[in-house]
TORSEZA-825929 format. One record per residue (C-alpha): residue in one letter; x negated, y, z negated. Coordinates in nm, 3 decimals. Each point is the difference from the previous one (the first is absolute). Example, Ala and Ser with C-alpha at 12.3 -4.5 7.8 and 13.67 -1.06 7.14 Angstrom:
2
<r lopa="a" c1="-1.230" c2="-0.450" c3="-0.780"/>
<r lopa="s" c1="-0.137" c2="0.344" c3="0.066"/>
***
This chain:
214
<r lopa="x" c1="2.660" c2="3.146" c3="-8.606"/>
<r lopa="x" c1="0.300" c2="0.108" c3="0.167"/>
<r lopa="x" c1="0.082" c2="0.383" c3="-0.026"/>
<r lopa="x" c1="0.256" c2="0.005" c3="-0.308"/>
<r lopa="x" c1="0.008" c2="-0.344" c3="-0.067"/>
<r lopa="x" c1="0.001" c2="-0.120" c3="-0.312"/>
<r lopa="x" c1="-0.277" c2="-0.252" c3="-0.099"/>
<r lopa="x" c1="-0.071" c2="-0.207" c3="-0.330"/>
<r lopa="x" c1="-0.335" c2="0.069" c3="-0.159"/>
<r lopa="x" c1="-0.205" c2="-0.312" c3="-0.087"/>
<r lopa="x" c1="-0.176" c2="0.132" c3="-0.297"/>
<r lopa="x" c1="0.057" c2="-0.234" c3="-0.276"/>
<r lopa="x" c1="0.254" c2="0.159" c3="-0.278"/>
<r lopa="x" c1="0.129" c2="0.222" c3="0.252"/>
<r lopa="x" c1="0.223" c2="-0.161" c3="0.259"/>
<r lopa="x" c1="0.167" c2="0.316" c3="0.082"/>
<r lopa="x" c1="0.193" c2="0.102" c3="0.371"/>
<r lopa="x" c1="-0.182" c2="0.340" c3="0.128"/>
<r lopa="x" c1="-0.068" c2="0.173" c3="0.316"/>
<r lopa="x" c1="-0.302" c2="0.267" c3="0.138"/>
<r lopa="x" c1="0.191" c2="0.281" c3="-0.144"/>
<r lopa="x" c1="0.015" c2="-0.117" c3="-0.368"/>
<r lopa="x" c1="-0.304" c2="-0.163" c3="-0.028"/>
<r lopa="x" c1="-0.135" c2="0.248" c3="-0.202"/>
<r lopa="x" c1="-0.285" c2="0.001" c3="-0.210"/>
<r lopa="x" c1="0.115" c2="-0.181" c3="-0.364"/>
<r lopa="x" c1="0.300" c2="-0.159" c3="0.134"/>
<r lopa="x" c1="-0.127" c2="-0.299" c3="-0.003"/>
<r lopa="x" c1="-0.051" c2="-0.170" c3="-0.393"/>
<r lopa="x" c1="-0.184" c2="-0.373" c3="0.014"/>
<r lopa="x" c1="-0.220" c2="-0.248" c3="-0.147"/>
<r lopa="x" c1="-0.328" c2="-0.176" c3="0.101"/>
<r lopa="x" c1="-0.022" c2="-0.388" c3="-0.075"/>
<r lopa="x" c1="0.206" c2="-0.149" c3="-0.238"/>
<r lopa="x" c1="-0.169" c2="-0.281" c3="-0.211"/>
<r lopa="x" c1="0.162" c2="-0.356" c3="-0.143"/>
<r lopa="x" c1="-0.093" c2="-0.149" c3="-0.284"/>
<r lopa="x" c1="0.173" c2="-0.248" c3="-0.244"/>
<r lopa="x" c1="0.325" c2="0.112" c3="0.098"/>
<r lopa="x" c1="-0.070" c2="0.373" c3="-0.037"/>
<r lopa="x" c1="0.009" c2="0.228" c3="0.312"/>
<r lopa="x" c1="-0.221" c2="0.328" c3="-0.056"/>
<r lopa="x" c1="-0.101" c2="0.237" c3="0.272"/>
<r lopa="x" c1="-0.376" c2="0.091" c3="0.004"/>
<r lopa="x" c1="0.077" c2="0.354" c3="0.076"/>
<r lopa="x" c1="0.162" c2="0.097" c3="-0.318"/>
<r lopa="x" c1="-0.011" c2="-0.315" c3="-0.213"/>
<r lopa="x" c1="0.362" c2="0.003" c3="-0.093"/>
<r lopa="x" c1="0.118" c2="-0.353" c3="0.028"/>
<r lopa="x" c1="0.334" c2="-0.245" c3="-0.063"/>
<r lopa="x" c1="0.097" c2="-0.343" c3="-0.023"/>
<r lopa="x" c1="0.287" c2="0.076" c3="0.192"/>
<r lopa="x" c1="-0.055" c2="0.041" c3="0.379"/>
<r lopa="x" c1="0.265" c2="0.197" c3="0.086"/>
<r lopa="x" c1="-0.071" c2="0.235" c3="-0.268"/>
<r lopa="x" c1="-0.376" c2="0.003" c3="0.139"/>
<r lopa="x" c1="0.108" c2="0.111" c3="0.319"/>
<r lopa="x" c1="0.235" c2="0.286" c3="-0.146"/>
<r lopa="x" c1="-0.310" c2="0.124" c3="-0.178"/>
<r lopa="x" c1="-0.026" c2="0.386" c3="0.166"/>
<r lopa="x" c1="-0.330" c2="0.029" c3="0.219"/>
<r lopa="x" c1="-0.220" c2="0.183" c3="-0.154"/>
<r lopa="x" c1="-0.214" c2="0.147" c3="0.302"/>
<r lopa="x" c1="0.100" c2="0.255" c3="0.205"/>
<r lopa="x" c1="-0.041" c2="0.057" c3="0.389"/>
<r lopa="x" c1="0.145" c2="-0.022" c3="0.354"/>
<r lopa="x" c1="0.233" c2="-0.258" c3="0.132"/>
<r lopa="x" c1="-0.184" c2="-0.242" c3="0.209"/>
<r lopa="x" c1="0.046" c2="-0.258" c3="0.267"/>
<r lopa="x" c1="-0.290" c2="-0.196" c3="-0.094"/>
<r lopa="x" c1="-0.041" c2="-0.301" c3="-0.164"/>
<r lopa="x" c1="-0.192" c2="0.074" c3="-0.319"/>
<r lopa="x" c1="-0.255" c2="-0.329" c3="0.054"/>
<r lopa="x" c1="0.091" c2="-0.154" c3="-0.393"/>
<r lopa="x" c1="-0.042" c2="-0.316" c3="-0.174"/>
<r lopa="x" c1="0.144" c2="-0.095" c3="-0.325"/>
<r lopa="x" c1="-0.268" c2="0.003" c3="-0.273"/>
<r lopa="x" c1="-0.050" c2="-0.269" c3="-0.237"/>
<r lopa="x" c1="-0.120" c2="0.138" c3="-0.320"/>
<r lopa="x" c1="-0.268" c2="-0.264" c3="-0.061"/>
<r lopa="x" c1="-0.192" c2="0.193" c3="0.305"/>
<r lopa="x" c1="0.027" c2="0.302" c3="-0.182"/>
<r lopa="x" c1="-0.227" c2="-0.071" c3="-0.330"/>
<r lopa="x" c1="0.000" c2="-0.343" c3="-0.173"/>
<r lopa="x" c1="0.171" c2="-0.124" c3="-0.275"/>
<r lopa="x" c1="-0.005" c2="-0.224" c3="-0.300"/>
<r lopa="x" c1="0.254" c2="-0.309" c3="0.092"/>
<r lopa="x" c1="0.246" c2="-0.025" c3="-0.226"/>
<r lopa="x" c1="-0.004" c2="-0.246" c3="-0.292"/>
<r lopa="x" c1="0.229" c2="-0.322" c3="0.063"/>
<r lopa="x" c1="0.094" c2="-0.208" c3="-0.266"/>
<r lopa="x" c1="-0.050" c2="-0.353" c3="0.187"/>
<r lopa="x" c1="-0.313" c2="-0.064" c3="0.224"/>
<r lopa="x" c1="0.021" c2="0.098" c3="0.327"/>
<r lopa="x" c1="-0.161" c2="-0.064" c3="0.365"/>
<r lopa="x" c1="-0.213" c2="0.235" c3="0.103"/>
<r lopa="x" c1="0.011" c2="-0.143" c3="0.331"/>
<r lopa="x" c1="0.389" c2="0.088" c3="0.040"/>
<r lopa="x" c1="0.119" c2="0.383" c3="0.102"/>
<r lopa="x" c1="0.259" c2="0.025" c3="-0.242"/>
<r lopa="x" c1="-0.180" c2="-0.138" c3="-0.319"/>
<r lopa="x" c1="-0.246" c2="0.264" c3="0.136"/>
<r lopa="x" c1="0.228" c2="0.284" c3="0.021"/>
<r lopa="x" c1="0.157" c2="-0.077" c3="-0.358"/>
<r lopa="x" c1="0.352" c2="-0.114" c3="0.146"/>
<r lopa="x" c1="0.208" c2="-0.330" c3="-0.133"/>
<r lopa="x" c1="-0.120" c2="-0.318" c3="0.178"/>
<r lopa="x" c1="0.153" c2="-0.320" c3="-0.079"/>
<r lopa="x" c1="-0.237" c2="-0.191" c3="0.166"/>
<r lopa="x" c1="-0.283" c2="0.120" c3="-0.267"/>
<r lopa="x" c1="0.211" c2="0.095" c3="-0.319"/>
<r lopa="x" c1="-0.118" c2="0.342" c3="0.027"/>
<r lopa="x" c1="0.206" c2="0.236" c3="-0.199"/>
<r lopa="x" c1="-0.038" c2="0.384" c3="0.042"/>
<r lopa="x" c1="-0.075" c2="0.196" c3="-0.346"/>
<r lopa="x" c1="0.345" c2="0.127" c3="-0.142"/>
<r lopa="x" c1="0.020" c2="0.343" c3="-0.060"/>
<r lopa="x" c1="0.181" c2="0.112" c3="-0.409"/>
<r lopa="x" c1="0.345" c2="0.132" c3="0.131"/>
<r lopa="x" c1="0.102" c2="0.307" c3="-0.175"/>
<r lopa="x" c1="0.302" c2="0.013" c3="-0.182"/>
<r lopa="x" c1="0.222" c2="0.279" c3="-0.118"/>
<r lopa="x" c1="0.207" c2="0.003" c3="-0.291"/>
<r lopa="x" c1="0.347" c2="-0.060" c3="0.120"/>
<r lopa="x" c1="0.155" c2="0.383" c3="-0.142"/>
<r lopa="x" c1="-0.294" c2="0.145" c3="0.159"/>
<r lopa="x" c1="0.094" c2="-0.184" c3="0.330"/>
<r lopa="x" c1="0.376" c2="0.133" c3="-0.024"/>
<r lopa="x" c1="-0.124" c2="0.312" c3="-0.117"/>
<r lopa="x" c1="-0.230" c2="0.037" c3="0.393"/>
<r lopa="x" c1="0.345" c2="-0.127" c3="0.156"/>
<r lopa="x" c1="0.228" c2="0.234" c3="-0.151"/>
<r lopa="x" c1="-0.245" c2="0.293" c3="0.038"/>
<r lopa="x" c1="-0.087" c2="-0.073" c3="0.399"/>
<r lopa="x" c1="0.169" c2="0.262" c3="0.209"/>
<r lopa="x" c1="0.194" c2="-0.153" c3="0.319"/>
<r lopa="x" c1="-0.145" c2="0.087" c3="0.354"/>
<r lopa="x" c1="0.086" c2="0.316" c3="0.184"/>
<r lopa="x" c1="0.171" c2="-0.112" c3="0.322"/>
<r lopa="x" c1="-0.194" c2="0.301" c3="0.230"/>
<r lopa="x" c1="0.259" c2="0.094" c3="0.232"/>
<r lopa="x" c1="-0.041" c2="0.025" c3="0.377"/>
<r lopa="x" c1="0.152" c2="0.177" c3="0.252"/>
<r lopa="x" c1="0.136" c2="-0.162" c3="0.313"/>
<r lopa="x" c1="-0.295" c2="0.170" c3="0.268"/>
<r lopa="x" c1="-0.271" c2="-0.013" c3="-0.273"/>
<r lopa="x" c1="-0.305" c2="-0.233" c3="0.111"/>
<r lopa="x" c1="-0.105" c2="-0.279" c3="-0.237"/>
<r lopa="x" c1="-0.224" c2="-0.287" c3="0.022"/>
<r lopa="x" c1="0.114" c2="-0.327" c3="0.007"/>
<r lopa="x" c1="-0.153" c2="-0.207" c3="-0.297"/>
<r lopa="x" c1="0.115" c2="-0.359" c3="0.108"/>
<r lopa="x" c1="-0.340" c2="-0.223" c3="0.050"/>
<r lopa="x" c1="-0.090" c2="-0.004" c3="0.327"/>
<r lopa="x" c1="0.212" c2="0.336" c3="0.142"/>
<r lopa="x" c1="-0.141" c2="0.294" c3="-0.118"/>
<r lopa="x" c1="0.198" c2="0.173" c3="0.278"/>
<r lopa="x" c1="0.137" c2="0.425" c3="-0.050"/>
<r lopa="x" c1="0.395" c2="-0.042" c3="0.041"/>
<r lopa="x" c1="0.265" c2="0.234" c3="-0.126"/>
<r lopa="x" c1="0.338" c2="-0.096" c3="-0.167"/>
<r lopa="x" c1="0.200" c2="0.065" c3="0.269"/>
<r lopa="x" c1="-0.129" c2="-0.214" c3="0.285"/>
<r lopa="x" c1="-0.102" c2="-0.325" c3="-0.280"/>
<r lopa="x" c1="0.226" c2="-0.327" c3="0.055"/>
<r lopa="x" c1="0.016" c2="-0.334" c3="-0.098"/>
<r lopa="x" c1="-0.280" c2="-0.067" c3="0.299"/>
<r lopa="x" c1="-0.204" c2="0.297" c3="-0.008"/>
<r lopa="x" c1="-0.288" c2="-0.137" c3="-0.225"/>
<r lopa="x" c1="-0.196" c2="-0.301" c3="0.085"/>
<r lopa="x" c1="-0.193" c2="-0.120" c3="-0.278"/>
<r lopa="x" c1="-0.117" c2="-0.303" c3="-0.196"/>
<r lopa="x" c1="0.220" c2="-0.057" c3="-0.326"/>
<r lopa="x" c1="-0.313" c2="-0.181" c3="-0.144"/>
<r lopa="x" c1="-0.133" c2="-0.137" c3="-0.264"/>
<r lopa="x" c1="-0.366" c2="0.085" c3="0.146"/>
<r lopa="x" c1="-0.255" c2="-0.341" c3="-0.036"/>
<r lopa="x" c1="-0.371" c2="0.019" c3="-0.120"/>
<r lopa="x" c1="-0.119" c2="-0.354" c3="-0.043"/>
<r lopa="x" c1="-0.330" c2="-0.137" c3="0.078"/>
<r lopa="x" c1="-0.133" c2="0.275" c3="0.230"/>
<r lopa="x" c1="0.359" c2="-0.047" c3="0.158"/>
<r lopa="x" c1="0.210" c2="0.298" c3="0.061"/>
<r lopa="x" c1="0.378" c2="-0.010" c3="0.098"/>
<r lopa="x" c1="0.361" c2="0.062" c3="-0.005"/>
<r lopa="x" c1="0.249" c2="-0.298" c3="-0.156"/>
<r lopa="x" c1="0.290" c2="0.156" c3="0.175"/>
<r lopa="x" c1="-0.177" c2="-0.080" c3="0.334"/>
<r lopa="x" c1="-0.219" c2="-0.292" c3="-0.064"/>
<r lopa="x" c1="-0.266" c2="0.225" c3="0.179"/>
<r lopa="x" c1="-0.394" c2="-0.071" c3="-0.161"/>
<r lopa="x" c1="-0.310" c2="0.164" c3="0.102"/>
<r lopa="x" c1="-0.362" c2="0.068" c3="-0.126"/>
<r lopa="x" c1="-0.088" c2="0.324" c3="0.046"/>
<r lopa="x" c1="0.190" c2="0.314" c3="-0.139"/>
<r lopa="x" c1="0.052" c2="0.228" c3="0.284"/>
<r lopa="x" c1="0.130" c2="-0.317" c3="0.181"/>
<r lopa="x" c1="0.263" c2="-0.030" c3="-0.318"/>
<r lopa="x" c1="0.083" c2="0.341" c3="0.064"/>
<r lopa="x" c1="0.043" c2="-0.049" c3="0.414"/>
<r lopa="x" c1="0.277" c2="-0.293" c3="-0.126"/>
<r lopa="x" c1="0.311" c2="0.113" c3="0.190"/>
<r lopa="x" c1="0.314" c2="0.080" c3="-0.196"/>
<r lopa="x" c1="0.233" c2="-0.313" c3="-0.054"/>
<r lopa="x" c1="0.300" c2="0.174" c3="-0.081"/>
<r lopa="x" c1="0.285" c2="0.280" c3="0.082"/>
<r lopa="x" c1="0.183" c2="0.191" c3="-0.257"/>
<r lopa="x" c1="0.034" c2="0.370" c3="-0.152"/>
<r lopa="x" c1="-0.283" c2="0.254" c3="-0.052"/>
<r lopa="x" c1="-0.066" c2="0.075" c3="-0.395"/>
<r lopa="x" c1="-0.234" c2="0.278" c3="-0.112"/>
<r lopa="x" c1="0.066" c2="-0.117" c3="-0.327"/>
<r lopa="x" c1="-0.174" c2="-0.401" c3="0.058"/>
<r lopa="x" c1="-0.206" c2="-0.108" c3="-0.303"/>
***
């Protein structure tokens, strides 16, 4: 590493910009693998999970260390390899022959159905009640030389206020794509296998760093 250059770590949940001098012991927050499963993304580590992946990846890291430069060797999990479990009951026959029969998913080809969950529902005054009684978000605010992280998917770069631009941040503006042991980015059209490659997938677009990216 070049003396006072700043480098991006590679631990996964961490993506941070750091150099030898802050690289200090619990600076660095990350997960281990993360596991996919029926449209849920969970990471092993700490077992929190979401359907939504960029949710998932704003999960905080919930191990501590130093910055790295190496490549944390990581495969997504399935969680069939983890433990078995019971398939889930269809309402038509199905082919146990085809992968997404298998997995419980719709198939047209086999008339397999996946079991409907009971939805929930609230009263409607107790619904308006929650609304009226939800407090609005505190906009934190930042000074112009304070350091923030960049929470677009794909940047995770430290930028202050001052020097961001409509160029500054090169990101993917997503939707992320988990299909058939397929990962990749619609805005790109960009598809691979394996999940550190999905996370190697260069940036497909310019625009302003947020802190504030959901």
């Amino acid at each position: 590493m070049e003396k006072g250059a700043a480098v991006r770590c590679q631990r996964i949940g961490c993506d941070a910009m750091f150099t030898d001098a802050d690289n200090l012991d619990g600076s660095c927050r990350y997960h281990d693998s993360p596991i996919f499963h029926d449209g849920m993304k969970e990471w092993s580590c700490c077992k929190q999970k979401s359907h939504d992946f960029s949710l998932f990846l704003a999960i905080p890291g919930c191990k501590t260390g130093k910055h790295t430069l190496e490549k944390p060797v990581t495969k997504a999990v399935s969680a069939s390899s983890r433990k078995p479990t019971p398939s889930p009951v269809q309402n038509k026959p199905t082919d146990v022959n085809c992968s997404r029969c298998r997995q419980g998913f719709f198939c047209s080809d086999h008339n397999a159905q996946p079991k409907p969950s009971n939805p929930v529902v609230l009263p409607t005054s107790v619904e308006n009640d929650q609304v009226k009684n939800t407090p609005p978000p505190v906009k934190k605010i930042v000074g112009l030389d304070e350091p923030q992280i960049c929470r677009n998917k794909g940047c995770g770069k430290t930028f202050k206020e001052k020097d961001n631009h409509e160029t500054a941040c090169e990101y993917h503006p997503g939707p992320a794509i988990f299909h058939d042991r397929i990962r990749g980015w619609k805005c790109c059209d960009v598809h691979v296998k394996e999940f550190d490659e999905f996370m190697d997938i260069p940036p497909c677009t310019k625009g302003w760093h947020n802190a504030d990216a959901v």
